[in-house]
N, C-alpha and C positions, 0 to 999 in steps of 0.2 A: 589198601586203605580200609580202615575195620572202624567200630568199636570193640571197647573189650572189658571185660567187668569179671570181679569174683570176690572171694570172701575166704579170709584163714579164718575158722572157727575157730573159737575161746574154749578149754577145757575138754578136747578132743570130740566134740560133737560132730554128728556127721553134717554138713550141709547141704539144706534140705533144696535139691534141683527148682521147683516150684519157687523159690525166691531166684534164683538167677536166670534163673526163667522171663519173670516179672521186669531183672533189671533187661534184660536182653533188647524187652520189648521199645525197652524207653530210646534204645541205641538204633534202633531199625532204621532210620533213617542215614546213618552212618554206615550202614554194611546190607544192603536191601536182596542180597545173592544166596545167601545163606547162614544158616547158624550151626555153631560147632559148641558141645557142652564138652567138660571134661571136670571127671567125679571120681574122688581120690578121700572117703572119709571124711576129715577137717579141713579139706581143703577142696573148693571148684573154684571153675572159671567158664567163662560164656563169654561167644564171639560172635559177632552181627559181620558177614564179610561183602565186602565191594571186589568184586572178581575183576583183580585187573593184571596179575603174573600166574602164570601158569590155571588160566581159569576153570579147569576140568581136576587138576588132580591137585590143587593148593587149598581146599579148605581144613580148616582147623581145629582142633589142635593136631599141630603136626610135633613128632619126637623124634629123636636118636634111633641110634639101632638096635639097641637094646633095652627103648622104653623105659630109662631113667630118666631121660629128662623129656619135658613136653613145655609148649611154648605158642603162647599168641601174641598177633602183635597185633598194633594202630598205627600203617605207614608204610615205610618201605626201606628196604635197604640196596643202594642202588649199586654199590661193589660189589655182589651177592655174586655174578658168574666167576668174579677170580677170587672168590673166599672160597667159593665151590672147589676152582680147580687146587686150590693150596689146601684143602680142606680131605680132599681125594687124596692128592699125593703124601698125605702123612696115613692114608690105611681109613678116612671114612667112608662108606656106603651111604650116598641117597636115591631117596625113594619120589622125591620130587625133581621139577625145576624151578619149585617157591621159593621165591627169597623166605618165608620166613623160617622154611628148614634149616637157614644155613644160621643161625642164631642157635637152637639146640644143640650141631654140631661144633660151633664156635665154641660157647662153653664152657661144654663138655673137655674140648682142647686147652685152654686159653683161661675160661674161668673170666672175675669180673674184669681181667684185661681185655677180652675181646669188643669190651665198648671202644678203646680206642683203633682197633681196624675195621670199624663199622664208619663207611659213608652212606649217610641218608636221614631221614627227618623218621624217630620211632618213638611208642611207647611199648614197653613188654612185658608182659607178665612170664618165668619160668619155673617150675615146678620140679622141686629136685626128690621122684619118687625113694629116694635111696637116703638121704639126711632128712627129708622130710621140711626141706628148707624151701620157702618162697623168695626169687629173686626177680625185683620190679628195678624199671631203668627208662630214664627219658630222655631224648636225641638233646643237641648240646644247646640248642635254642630255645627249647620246651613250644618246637614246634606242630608235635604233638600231644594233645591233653594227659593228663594222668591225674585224680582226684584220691583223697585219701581219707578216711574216715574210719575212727574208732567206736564202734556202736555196742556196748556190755561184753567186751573180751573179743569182738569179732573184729578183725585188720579187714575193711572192704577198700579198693577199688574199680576206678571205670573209668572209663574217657569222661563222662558228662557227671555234673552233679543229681539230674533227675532219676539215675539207674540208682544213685547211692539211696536216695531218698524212698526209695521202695522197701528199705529196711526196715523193719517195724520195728527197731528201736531209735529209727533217725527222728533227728528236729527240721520241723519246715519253719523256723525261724530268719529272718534274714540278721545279720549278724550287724550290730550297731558299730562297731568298729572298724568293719568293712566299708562301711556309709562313708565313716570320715576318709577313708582312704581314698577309696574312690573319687569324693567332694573334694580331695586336694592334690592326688597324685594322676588322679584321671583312670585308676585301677589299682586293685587289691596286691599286695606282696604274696609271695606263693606260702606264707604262714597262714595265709588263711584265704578263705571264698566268701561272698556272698552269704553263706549259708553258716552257722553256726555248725559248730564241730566236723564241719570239711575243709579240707585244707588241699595245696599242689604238693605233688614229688617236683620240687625245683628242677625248673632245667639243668643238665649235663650234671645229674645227680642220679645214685642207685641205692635202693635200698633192700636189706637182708630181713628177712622174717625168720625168726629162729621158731622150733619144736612148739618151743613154751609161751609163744605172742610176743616176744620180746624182738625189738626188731633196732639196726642200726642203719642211718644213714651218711651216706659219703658222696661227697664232690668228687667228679670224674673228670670234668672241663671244666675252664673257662677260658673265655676269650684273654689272650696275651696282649693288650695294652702292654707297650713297656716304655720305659721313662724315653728321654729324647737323647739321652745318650745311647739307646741301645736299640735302635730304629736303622733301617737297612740304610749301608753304606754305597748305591749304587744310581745312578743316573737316572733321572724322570723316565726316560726312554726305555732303559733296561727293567723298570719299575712297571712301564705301562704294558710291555711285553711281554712281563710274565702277568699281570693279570689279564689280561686278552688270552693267554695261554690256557690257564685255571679255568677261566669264566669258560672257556670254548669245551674243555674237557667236562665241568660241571654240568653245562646245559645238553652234552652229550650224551650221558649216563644218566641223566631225568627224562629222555626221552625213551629210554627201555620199557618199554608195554608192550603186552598181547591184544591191547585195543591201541586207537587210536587217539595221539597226545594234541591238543590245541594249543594255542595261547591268547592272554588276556596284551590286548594292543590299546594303551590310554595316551598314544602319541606323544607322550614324555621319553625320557633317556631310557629309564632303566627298563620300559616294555619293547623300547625300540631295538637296546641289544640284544635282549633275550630272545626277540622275536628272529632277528638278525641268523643269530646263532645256530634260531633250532631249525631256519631254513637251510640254512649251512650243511644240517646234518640228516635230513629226509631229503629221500627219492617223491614224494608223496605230496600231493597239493598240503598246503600248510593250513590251517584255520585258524582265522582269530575273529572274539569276539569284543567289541565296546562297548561302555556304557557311555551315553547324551545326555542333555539337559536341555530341556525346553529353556529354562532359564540361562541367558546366555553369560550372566559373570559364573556360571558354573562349567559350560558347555566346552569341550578340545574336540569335539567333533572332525571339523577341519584338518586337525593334527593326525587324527585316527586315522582318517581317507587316507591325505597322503603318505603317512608311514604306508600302510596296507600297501599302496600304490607300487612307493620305490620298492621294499620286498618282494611283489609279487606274491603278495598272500591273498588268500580271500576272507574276505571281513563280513561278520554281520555283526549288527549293534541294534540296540534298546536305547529308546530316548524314555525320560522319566521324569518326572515332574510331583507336583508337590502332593499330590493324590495317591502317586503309586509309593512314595513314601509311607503317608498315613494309612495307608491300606494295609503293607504289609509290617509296620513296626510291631505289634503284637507278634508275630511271631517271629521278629527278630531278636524279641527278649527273651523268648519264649528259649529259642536255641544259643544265646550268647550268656542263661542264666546267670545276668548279672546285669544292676545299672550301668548306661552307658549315658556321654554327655554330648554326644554325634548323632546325627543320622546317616554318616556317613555308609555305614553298615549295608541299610537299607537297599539300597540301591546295586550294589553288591551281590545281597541276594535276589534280586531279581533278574541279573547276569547271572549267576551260575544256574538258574533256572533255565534261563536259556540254552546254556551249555549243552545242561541234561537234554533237555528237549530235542537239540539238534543233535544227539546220539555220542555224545562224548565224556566218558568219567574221567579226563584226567585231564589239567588245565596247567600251562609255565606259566608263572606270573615274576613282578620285578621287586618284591618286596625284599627290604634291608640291604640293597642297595643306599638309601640316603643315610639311615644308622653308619653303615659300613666307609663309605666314602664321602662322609660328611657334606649332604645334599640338602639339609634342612637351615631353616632359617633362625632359627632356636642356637644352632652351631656359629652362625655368623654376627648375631646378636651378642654373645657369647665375647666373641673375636673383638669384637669394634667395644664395649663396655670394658673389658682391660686396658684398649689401646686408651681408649679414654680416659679412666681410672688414673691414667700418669699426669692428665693434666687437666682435671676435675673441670677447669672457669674456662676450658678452649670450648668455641660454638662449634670452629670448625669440625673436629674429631666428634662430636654428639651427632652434630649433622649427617654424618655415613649412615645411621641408623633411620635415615629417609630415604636408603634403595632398598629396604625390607619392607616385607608385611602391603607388596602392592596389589594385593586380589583383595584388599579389606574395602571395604565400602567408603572409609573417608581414609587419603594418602597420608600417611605420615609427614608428608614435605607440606603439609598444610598446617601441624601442629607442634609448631615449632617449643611454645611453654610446655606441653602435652611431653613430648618426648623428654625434656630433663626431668619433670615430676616422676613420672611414670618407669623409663627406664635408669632414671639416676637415684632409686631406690637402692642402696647397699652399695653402691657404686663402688666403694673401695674395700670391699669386706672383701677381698682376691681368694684370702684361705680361708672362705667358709666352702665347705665340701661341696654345699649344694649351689655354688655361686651362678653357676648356667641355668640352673632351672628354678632358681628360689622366686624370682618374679611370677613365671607362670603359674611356684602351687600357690602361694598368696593371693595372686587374681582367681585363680580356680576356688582357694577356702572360700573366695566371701559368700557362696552357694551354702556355706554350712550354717550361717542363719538362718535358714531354713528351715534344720531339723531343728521339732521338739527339744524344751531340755530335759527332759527323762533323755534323751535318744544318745545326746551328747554326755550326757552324766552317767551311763552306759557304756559308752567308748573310753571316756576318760583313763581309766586303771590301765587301758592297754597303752597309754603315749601318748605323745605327737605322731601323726603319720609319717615327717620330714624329717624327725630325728629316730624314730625307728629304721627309716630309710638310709640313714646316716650308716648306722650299727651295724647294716647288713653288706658296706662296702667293705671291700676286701683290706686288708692289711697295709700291701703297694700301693694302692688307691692314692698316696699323696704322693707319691713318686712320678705319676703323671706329668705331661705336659696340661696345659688346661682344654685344648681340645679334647684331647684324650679321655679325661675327666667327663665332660658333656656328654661323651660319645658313649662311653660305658653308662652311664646312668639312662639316657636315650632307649637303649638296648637294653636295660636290666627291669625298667620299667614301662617307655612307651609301646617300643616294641613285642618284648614277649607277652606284658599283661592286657596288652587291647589290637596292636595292631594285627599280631597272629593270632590272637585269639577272636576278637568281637568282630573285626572285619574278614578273618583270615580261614583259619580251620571252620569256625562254624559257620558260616556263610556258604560256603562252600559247601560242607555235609550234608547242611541242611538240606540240600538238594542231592547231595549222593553223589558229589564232584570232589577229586580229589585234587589240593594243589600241589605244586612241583615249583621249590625256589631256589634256584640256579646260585645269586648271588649269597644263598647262605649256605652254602657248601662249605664245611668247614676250612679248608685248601683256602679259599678265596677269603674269607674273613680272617684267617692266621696270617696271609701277606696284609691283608688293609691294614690291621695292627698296628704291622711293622713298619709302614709307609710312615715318613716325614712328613709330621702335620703340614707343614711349608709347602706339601705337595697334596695332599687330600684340601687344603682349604687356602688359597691363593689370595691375599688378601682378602677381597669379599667375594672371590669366584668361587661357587661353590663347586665339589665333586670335579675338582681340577683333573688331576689323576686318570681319573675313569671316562673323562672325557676325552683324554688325550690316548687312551685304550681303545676308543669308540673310532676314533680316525681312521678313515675309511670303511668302517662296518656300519655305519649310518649316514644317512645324508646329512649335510654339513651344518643344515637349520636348525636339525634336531639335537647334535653334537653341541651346536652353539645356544639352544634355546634355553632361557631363564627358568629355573626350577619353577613349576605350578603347582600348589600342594593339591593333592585330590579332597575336594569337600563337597555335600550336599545341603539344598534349602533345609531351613529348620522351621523357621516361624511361619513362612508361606505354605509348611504342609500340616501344620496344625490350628493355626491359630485365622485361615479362612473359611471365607462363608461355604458352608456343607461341607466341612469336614466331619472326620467320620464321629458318630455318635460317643464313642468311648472317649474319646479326648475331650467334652463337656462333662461328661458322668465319671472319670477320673479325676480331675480339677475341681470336681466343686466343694463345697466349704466340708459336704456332710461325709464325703466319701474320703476325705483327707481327714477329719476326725476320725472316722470310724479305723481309718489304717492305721492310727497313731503314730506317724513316724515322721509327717510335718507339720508345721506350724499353720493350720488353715489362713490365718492374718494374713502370715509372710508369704503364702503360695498366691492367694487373692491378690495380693497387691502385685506380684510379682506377672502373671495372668491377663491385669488392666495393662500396666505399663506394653506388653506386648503386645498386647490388642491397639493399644492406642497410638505407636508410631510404634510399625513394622518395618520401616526402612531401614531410620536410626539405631534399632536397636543395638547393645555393645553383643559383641560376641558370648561377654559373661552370660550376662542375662539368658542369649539364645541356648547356650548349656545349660543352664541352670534348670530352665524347661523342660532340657530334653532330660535332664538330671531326673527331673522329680516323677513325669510321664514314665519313665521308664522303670524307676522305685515302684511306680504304682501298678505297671503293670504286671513287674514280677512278683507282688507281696498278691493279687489276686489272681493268676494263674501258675504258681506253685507253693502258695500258702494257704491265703483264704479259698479258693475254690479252685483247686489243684484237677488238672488234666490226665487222667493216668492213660500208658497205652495198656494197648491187650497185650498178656504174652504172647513173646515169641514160640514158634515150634521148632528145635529142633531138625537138622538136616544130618551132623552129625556128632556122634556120642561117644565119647570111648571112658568107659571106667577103669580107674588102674591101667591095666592093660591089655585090655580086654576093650576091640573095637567091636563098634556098632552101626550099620547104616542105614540112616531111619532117612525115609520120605517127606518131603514138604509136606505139612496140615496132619503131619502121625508123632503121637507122642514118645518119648522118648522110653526107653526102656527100666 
């Protein structure tokens, strides 16, 4: 697990080390082991490395055998010993036992087919000294980051947007069409970031950099949804045993490290099998770490114990409360550079802090699990508003949608007119695309009162966010069943744009912990697929399937226990007495004028109402706050009064082909 950052110069200039240097510096916390430069004319690249495979002779860049090709990565590729030996047996020589060697050798072989015999969560930059062509590529999840920015003829990327932005011809602009997207989708499309003129390399996408700056991009995966005639023809049983199968082999091959692997135990399903698994598979006391909640509609505490228990793992856990929230959100934005409308984040990082602390860089977690085997409540909402839909004036059928949504502070079985207003919005609009999630961005827009209208009159020319959303599904897309449909959009935006990213990769880095997620091995998500909705979502039982997988690999309470989404306090860690100083000097009328980006009125009123009944409050609202705290603290710590790190130095260097081994704190040659 790395960062990784570099720069195709425009018009064959050389690129000047001292700026990638600079970006280097921004990624140290991603790769804290060492740095690796590599200097080729109009083309470098710079590597921040986390030493966790072959940690003595795997730093970077590492090439072929005859130094055509050279290659850094952010991640890991967990096939890497038998690419090696198929790698051998066709005539190649290695010089390591790094996974990321076997990527240049790939290639070299194989060319941009070798992304599909790669198992593992990557991004990579390759440099082909011989066509002089740059080839970048991102694992099929966009597990790992990859940023892309056009700055006066220069192609930069890098894991983070803060490396890009060392460019001295970038904008520290936060991008007004980003806002809305965020404000309605909950996160940016990979067409763009936070930041004016940076944008993602799309998940399970690679792109070519030709001589002359001209570069083309191509789709390499996607996840195979296929209609409901063409879904596996085979018994629940036969169904549940090959993913039990998968899952066992996947959590298998995540546990490959030269250090020691942990896992994150939140006494729900999907930590309880992984945890399950990776005991399965170590000779070696197990560790896992929790996170608590003073506040107990937050708190699984009890759940954590006893998974640990039955396991036999050993568990330490952080309890957290609304303090160690507000403490560390600054630099939650700080590393997730971008608005967020959670705190869930938060807390997060202050577990992988832990992790590091008690001596471990590399963490199993259970994430895309619920995307994958339809575990969320958004999926069952979904389910029951069709069923409904056939017969609009039944109470009975409306009524199912009072076993959802029961961690909310008022039950749904209590709001009986509440639920047909609310969820019987579109109710029979079936074939609008966004028919699963078009409630949620609606209740999510009303947060875009907010902004300014300069801000919104700005976004404008670029769309709808919902229907730009639309445009970027795929072709089959209505070929779907309608879970199906939910499930992809789930994945294409809650998943990749905020759960792996704002709770996932950078929470984790930010502390210099690398995650490992078992259920999104591509293997395990190409059978989910193909699994009969009828068996992923059993009336209103969620993640049927994987439960029926889980039989006998978990105690039985756990197998059978009701999904709990993981969430964090919002309003009790900002909006009480002594909280920290920056959330009153953020919020107030003068510091919201002076950002221009919201409505000082609408943010005041917004502000009182919170202050004034914090119990009541709606969920909207408690985003909305986090919405805007969080706008504000990324437009004053990478805009208005921007953080820079020191450069990095250099550990190792090789120009062309010509290596060099420089010491920690010695400059580079």
């Amino acid at each position: 697990m790395c960062g990784i950052a570099g720069i195709h110069a425009g018009g064959g200039r050389p690129v000047p080390s001292s700026l990638l240097l600079d970006m280097a510096g921004e990624l140290r916390h991603r790769g804290p082991d060492g740095v690796g430069l590599y200097l080729d004319d109009c083309f470098g690249m710079v590597n921040t490395r986390l030493s966790i495979i072959d940690i003595s002779g795997g730093d970077q860049p590492l090439g072929n055998e005859d130094g055509r090709f050279w290659v850094m990565q952010n991640g890991e590729i967990y096939n890497f010993p038998e690419l090696t030996a198929e790698l051998e047996s066709l005539g190649h020589c290695f010089s390591t036992r790094c996974d990321t060697e076997v990527l240049a050798h790939a290639f070299e072989e194989w060319g941009s087919e070798c992304l599909n015999r790669l198992n593992g969560e990557f991004a990579f930059a390759l440099w082909d000294r011989k066509s002089r062509e740059l080839f970048l590529a991102r694992d099929r999840f966009g597990i790992r980051p990859l940023y892309l920015a056009e700055l006066s003829g220069d192609l930069c990327f890098a894991s983070e947007i803060k490396a890009l932005l060392r460019h001295p011809k970038a904008r520290r602009e936060i991008d007004p069409a980003a806002l809305t997207e965020i404000f309605t989708l909950w996160t940016t499309l990979p067409h763009r970031s936070a930041f004016l003129g940076v944008r993602e390399l799309p998940p399970g996408h690679f792109m070519v950099v030709r001589p002359d700056g001209s570069s083309k991009m191509t789709r390499w995966w996607d996840l195979p949804f296929c209609a409901p005639e063409k879904t596996l023809d085979c018994t629940s049983g036969e169904m549940a045993e090959q993913v039990s199968s998968l899952l066992d082999d996947a959590t298998r091959i995540r546990l490959r490290a030269d250090v020691p692997v942990a896992v994150y135990v939140s006494g729900g399903l999907d930590s309880s099998i992984t945890t399950a698994l990776a005991r399965r598979h170590t000779s070696l006391a197990l560790q896992g770490f929790g996170v608590g909640f003073s506040d107990k509609r937050y708190d699984e505490s009890a759940h954590q114990v006893a998974m640990a228990k039955a396991l036999g793992v050993q568990l330490e856990r952080i309890r957290i409360d609304g303090t160690d929230i507000a403490r560390v959100f600054p630099r939650v934005i700080e590393l997730a550079e971008c608005p967020v409308l959670r705190t869930a984040p938060a807390p997060l990082l202050h577990l992988s802090s832990l992790v590091r602390n008690s001596g471990f860089k590399v963490v199993l977690t259970g994430e895309g699990a619920d995307e994958l085997f339809a575990g969320y409540n958004i999926f069952r909402e979904t389910m029951i508003r069709r069923f409904w839909s056939r017969q609009p004036s039944s109470s009975r059928r409306s009524a199912l949608l009072t076993q959802l949504y029961r961690y909310l502070p008022r039950s749904l079985s209590e709001s009986g007119p509440f639920i047909k207003s609310f969820f019987g919005a579109g109710l029979q609009d079936t074939e609008d695309p966004l028919y699963s999630h078009r409630i949620r961005y609606r209740n999510t827009a009303r947060s875009l009162r907010l902004l300014r209208e300069e801000v919104l009159e700005a976004a404008r020319p670029y769309g709808d966010p919902e229907e730009t959303l639309i445009a970027d599904l795929p072709d089959y897309f209505t070929s779907l069943g309608s879970l199906s449909r939910a499930q992809y959009i789930e994945i294409h935006t809650f998943m990749q744009g905020y759960l792996l990213h704002s709770q996932g990769d950078r929470m984790l880095m930010g502390n210099s912990v690398e995650g490992r997620f078992p259920f999104l091995d591509y293997r395990v998500a190409e059978l989910a697929a193909r699994i009969p909705e009828r068996l992923r979502l059993r009336g209103i039982r969620e993640k049927h399937l994987l439960r029926k997988a889980a039989d006998g690999l978990v105690p039985k309470e756990v197998a059978e226990r009701d999904k709990r989404p993981y969430r964090a306090p919002i309003v009790a860690a900002f909006m009480r007495p002594g909280a920290p100083d920056y959330v009153e000097e953020l919020l107030a009328p003068a510091a919201i004028e002076d950002a221009g980006i919201f409505s000082s009125s609408a943010v005041e009123r917004l502000v009182a109402k919170c202050r004034r009944d914090s119990v009541n409050i709606s969920e909207t609202d408690e985003m909305a706050l986090v919405g805007v705290l969080s706008t504000m603290l990324l437009h004053l710590n990478m805009v208005a009064r921007p953080m820079l790190a020191p450069p990095a130095q250099p550990t190792k260097v090789v120009e062309g082909d010509l290596l060099h081994e420089t010491l920690p704190g010695h400059a580079a040659p």
